[in-house]
C-alpha positions in Angstrom: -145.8 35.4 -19.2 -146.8 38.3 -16.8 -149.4 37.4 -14.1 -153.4 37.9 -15.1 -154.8 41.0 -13.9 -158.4 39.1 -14.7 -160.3 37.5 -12.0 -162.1 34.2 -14.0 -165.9 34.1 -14.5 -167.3 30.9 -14.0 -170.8 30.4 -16.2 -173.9 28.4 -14.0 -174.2 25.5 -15.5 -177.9 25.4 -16.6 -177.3 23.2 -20.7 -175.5 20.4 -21.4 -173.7 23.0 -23.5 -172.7 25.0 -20.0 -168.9 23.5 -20.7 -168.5 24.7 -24.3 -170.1 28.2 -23.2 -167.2 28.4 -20.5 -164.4 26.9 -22.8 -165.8 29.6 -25.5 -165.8 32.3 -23.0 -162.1 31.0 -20.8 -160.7 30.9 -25.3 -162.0 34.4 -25.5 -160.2 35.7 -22.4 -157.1 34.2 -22.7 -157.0 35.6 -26.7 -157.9 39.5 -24.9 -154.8 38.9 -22.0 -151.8 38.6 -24.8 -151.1 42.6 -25.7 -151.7 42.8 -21.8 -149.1 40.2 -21.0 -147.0 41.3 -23.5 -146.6 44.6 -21.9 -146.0 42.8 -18.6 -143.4 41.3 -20.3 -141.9 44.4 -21.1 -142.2 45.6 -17.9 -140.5 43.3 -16.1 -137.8 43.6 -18.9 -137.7 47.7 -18.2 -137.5 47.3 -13.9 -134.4 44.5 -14.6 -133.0 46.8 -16.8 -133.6 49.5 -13.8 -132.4 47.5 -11.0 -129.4 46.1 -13.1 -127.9 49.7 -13.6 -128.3 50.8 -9.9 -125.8 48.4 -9.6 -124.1 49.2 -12.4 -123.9 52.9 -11.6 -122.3 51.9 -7.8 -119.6 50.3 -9.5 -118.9 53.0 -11.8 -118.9 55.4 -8.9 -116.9 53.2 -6.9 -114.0 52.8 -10.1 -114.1 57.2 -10.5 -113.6 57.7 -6.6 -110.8 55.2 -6.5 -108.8 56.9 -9.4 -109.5 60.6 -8.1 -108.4 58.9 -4.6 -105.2 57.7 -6.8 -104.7 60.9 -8.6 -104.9 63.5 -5.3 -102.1 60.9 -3.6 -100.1 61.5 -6.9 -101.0 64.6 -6.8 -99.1 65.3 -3.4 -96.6 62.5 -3.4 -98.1 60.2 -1.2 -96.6 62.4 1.3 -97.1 61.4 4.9 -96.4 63.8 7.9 -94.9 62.6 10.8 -93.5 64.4 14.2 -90.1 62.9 16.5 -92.2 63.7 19.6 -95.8 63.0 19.2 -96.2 63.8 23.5 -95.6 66.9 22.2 -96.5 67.8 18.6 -98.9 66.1 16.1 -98.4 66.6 12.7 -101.0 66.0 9.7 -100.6 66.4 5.7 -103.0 69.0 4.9 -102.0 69.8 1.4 -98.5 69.7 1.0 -97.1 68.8 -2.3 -93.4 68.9 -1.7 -91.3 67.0 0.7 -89.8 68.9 3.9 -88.5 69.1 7.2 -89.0 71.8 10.0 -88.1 71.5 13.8 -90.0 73.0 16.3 -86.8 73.7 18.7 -88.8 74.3 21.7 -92.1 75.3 23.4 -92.7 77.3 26.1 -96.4 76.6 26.5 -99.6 75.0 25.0 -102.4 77.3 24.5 -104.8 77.8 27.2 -107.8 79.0 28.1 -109.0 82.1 30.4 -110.9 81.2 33.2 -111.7 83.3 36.4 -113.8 83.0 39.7 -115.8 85.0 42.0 -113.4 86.6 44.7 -116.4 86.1 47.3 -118.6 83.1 47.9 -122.5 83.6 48.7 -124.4 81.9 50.7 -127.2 81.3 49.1 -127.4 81.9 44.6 -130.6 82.7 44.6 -131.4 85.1 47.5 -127.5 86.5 48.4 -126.5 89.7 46.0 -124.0 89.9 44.2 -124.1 93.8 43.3 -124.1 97.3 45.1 -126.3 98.8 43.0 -127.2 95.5 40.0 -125.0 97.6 37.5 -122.0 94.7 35.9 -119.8 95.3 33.2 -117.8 92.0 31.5 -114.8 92.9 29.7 -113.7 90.0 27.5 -110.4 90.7 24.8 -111.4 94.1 23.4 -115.0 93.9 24.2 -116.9 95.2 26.8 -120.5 94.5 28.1 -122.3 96.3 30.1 -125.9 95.4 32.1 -127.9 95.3 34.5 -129.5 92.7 36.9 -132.8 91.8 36.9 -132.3 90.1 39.8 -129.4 90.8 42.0 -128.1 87.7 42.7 -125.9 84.6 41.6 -128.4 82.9 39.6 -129.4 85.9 37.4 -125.6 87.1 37.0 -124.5 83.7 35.8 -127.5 83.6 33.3 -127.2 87.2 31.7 -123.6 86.3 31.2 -124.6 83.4 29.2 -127.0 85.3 27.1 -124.5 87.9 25.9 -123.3 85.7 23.0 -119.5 87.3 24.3 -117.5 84.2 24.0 -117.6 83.1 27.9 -119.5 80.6 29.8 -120.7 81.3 33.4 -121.5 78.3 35.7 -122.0 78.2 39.9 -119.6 76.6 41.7 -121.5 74.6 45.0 -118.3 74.4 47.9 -118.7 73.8 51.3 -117.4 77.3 52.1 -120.1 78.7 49.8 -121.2 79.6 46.3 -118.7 80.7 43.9 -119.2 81.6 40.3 -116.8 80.3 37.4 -116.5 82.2 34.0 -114.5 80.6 31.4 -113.6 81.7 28.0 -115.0 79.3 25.3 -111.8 79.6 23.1 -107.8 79.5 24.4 -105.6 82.0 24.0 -104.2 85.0 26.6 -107.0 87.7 26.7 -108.3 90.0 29.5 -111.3 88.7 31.1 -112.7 90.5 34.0 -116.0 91.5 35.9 -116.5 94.6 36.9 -119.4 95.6 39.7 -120.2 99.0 38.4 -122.6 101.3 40.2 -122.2 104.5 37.9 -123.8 102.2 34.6 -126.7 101.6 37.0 -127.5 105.0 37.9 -125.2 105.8 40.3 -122.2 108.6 39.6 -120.6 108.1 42.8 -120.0 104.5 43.7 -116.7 102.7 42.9 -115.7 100.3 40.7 -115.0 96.9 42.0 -113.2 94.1 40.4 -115.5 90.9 40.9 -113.0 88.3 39.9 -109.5 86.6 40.1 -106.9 87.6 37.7 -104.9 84.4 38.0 -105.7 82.6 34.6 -105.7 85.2 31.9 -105.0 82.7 29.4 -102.1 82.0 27.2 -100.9 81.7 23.7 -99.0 78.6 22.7 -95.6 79.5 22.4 -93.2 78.2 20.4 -90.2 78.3 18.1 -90.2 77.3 14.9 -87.0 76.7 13.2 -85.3 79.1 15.7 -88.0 82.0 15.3 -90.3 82.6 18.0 -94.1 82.0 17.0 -97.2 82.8 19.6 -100.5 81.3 18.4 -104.2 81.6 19.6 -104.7 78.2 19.6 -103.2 74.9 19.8 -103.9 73.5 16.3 -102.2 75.8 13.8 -102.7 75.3 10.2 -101.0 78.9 9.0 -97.4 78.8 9.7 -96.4 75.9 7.4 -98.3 75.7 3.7 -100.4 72.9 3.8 -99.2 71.6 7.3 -101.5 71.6 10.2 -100.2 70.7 14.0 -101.1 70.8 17.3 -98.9 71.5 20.1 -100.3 69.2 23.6 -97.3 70.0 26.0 -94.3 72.1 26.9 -91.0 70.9 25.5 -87.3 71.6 25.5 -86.4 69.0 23.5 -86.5 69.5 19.6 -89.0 68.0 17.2 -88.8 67.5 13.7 -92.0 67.5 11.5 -91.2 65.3 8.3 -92.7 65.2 4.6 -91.7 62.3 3.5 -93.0 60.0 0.2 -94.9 56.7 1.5 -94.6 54.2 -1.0 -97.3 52.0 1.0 -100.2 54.6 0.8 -99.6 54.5 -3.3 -99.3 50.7 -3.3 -102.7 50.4 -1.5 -104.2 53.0 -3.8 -103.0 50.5 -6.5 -104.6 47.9 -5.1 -107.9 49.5 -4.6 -108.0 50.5 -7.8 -107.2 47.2 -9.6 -110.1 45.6 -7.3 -112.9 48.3 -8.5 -111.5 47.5 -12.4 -112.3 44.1 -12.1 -115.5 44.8 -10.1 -116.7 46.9 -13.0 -115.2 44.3 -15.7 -117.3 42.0 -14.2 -120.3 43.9 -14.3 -119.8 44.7 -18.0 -118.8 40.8 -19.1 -122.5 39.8 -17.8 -123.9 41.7 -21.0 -121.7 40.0 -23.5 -121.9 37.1 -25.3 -124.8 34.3 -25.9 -126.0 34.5 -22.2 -125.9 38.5 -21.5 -128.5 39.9 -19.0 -131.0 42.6 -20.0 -128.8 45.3 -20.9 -127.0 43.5 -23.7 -126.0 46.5 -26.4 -127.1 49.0 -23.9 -125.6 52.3 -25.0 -124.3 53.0 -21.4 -122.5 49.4 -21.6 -120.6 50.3 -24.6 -119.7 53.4 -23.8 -118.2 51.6 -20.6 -116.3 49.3 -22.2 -114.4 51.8 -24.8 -113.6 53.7 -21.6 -112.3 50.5 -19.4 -110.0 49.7 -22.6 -109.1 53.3 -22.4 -107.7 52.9 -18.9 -106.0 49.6 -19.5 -104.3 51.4 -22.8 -103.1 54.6 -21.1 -99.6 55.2 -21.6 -97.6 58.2 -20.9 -94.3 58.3 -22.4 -91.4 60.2 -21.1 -90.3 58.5 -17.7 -89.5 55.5 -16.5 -92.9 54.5 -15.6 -95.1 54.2 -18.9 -97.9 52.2 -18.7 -99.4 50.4 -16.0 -97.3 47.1 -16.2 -94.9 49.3 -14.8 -96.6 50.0 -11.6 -97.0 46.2 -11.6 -100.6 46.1 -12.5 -100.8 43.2 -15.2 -103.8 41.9 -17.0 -104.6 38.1 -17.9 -105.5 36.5 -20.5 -108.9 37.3 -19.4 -108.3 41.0 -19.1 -108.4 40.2 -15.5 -106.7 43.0 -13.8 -104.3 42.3 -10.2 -101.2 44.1 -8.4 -98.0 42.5 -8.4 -96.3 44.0 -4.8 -93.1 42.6 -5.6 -92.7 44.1 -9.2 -93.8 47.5 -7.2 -91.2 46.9 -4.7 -88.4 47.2 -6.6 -89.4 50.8 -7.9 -86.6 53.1 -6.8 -87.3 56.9 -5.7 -86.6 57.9 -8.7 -89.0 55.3 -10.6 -91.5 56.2 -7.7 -91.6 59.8 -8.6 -91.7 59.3 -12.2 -95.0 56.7 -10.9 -96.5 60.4 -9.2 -96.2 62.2 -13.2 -97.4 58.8 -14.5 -101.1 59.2 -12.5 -100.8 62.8 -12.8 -104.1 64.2 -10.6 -107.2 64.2 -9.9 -108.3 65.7 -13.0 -105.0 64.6 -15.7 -103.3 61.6 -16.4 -104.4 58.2 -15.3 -106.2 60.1 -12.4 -108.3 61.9 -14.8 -110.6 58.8 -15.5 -112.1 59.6 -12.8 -114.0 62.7 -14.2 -114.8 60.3 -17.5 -116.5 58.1 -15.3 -118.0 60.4 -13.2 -120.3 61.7 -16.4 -121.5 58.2 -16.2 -122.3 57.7 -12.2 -123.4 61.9 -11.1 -126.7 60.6 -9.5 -127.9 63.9 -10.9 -126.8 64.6 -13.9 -124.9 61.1 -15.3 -125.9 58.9 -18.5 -126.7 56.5 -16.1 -129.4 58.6 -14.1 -130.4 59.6 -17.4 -131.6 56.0 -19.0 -132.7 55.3 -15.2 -135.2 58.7 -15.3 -136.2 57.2 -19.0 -137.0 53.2 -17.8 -138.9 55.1 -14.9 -141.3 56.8 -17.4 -141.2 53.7 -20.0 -142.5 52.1 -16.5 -145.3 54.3 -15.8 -146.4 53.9 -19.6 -146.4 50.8 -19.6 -148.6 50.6 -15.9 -150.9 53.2 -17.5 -151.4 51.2 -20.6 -151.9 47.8 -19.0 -154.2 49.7 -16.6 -156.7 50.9 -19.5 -156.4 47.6 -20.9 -157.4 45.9 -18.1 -160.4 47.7 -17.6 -161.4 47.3 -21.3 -160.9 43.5 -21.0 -162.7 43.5 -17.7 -165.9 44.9 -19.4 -165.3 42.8 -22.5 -165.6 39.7 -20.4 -168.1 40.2 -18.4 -170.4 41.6 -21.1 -169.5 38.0 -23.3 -170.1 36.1 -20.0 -173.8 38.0 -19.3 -174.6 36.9 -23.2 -172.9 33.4 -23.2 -175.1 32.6 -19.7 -178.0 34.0 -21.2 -177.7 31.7 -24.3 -177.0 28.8 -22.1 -180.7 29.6 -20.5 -182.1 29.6 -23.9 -180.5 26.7 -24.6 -181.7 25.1 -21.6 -185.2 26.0 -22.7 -185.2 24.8 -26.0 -184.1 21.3 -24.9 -186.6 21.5 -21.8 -189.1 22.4 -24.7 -187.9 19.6 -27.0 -188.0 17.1 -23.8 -191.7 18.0 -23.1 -192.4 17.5 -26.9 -191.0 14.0 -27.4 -192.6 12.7 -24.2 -196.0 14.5 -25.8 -195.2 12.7 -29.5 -194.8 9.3 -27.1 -197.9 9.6 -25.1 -199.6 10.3 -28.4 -198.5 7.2 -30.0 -199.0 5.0 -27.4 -202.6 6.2 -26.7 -203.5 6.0 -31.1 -201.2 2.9 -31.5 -201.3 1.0 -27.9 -197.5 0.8 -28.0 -194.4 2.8 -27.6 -193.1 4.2 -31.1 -189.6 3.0 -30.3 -191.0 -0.8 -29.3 -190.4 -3.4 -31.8 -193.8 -5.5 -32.6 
């Protein structure tokens, strides 16, 4: 039974009938409470229901990304990238489908980036200028910026570089032989990057260009050669030279290194484990709402539907290869419909039996893989059957509240209306034997005053 929304009246006691007033009135009450409790009842019911498929739905979700993880490493081969010289080259899988092998025969150097100095120091970067005239021009790649100094000195310069947006970062350099400032390109690769102290932009057609910085560190390109031709990139990671192959070059080598695709068995065996561990976490879930004991969602539609799609998976065959159902892979069921991964029936899979495995799970979207989207029209927190009933219960629950709500105040009323009338006829009644008190002890007096004795005394 829910808990009473009512809070007890308790009638004075003024009759000797005061206790079957309040046993009339506590009857009346508790008769008025059942349709209330009754929809208590059903709410507590509807918020199980609720709580019961939040779990429900992370288990789902859980069972769909482990298949779509299954069906992308299908999808590629389980393919794992690895380099001979990782001092020198790291290698990642970034979509390759195929396996392969490339060398990298040598590199001449890792991209780096441009950075220059002041050729002069200053002695002071907020006082000493820095400018004939204020006029500066920055020339970064194929860009040029030209300005002009607010203030002529270090402070200003370093800070109007900064606002430009051109790719560069200015900072002051504070060295016991003086101020120096440092401009330093925010990306690597070989560029031009120089600062020009240019009186003709400020006003002044006959003053001299002056170079304001080193030209020792133009940047570079990384440099390499790639199965004996010669490649320059902007950067060090490089993602467009090899089809779904992305490396990054760290340090100049003459020594060859080979960048492998190769199958790994191991990433599709723990795959098959993770995905025999959700099965059984969902089976588990779904086995609560069978059978004499089954929680709140017993022949829920959701539940069903679940379970035809479980014994979908556990059916799927694919005929054609050596690998044609999931027995093959060594995942076995029980006699319980337990699910679990046999490692050693999966060891003995040759390459050949291991690629027919890849067709066998297909992708993300076909073959065993493609569960994944079936499931996933379950466990879409937006748009999934599970949301779905979830947004219903929600409303049933604010039904329901509204309804025991209204109730409530009805019943309210009701009792303390019947209370106000049962104390009032408890008064009465008080009265009336108050009244029939005074007129026996008036019928006694009497007799004893006509009859010199007490009615009730034996003579």
């Amino acid at each position: 039974m829910g808990t009473s929304l009512f809070t007890p009246v308790t009638l004075n006691s003024v009759s000797q009938y005061s206790s079957d007033l309040q046993s009339i009135l506590n009857r009346a009450v508790q008769i008025a409470q059942i349709p209330v409790q009754r929809l208590q009842n059903r709410d507590s019911t509807v918020l199980q229901q609720k709580s019961l498929l939040v779990g429900l739905q992370s288990d789902v979700a859980a069972l769909s990304g482990s298949l779509q993880s299954l069906g992308k490493l299908a999808a590629n081969q389980a393919l794992t990238a690895s380099s001979s010289n990782t001092a020198a080259v790291r290698v990642a899988n970034t979509g390759a489908t195929t396996p392969a092998s490339y060398v990298i025969n040598s590199i001449t150097s890792p991209a780096t980036a441009a950075g220059e100095t002041s050729l002069s120091s200053y002695a002071d970067s907020s006082s000493t200028p820095v400018s004939s005239t204020g006029g500066m021009e920055l020339v970064f790649g194929s860009k040029t910026y030209d300005f002009t100094l607010v203030t002529n000195n270090l402070v200003t310069l370093r800070d109007t570089i900064n606002s430009l947006g051109a790719g560069v970062t200015a900072s002051i350099l504070t060295t016991s032989g003086g101020n120096y400032l440092s401009v330093s390109a925010n990306a690597t690769g070989a560029t031009s990057l120089q600062l020009i102290d240019d009186p003709v932009s400020a006003g002044n057609p006959g003053g001299t260009n002056t170079q304001w910085l080193t030209s020792t560190n133009q940047g570079t390109n990384a440099v390499f050669k790639l199965d004996g031709i010669t490649v320059s990139e902007a950067g060090n990671t490089i993602a467009d030279v090899v089809p779904g192959v992305t490396f990054t070059i760290t340090q100049a080598s003459n020594t060859p290194t080979t960048l492998s695709l190769q199958s790994d068995p191991s990433q599709l065996s723990s795959a098959l484990q993770d995905f025999a561990a959700k099965y059984n976490q969902l089976q588990s879930d779904l086995r609560q709402e069978e059978g004499p004991a089954a929680g709140q969602l017993v022949g829920d539609t959701v539940v069903t539907q679940l379970q035809s799609a479980l014994r979908q998976i556990a059916a799927y065959t694919s005929p054609g290869g050596s690998v044609q159902s999931l027995a093959d892979l060594g995942l076995e069921f029980d006699q319980n419909g337990t699910l679990s991964f046999n490692q050693a029936t999966f060891d003995q899979l040759t390459d050949s039996q291991v690629s027919d495995a890849f067709k066998f799970i297909g992708s993300a979207t076909s073959g065993l893989g493609g569960f994944s989207a079936t499931l996933q029209q379950f466990s879409d927190p937006i748009t999934g059957l599970i949301t779905a009933e979830q947004n219903g219960l929600t409303t049933e629950d604010q039904t329901i509240q509204q309804q025991i709500s209204t109730l409530t105040t009805r019943l309210n009323t009701m009792q303390s209306n019947l209370a106000s009338q049962l104390q009032t006829a408890d008064s009465l009644i008080a009265d009336l034997q108050n009244q029939q008190a005074t007129l026996n002890s008036s019928i006694l007096g009497l007799n004893y005053v006509l009859y010199g004795k007490n009615i009730n005394q034996t003579t």
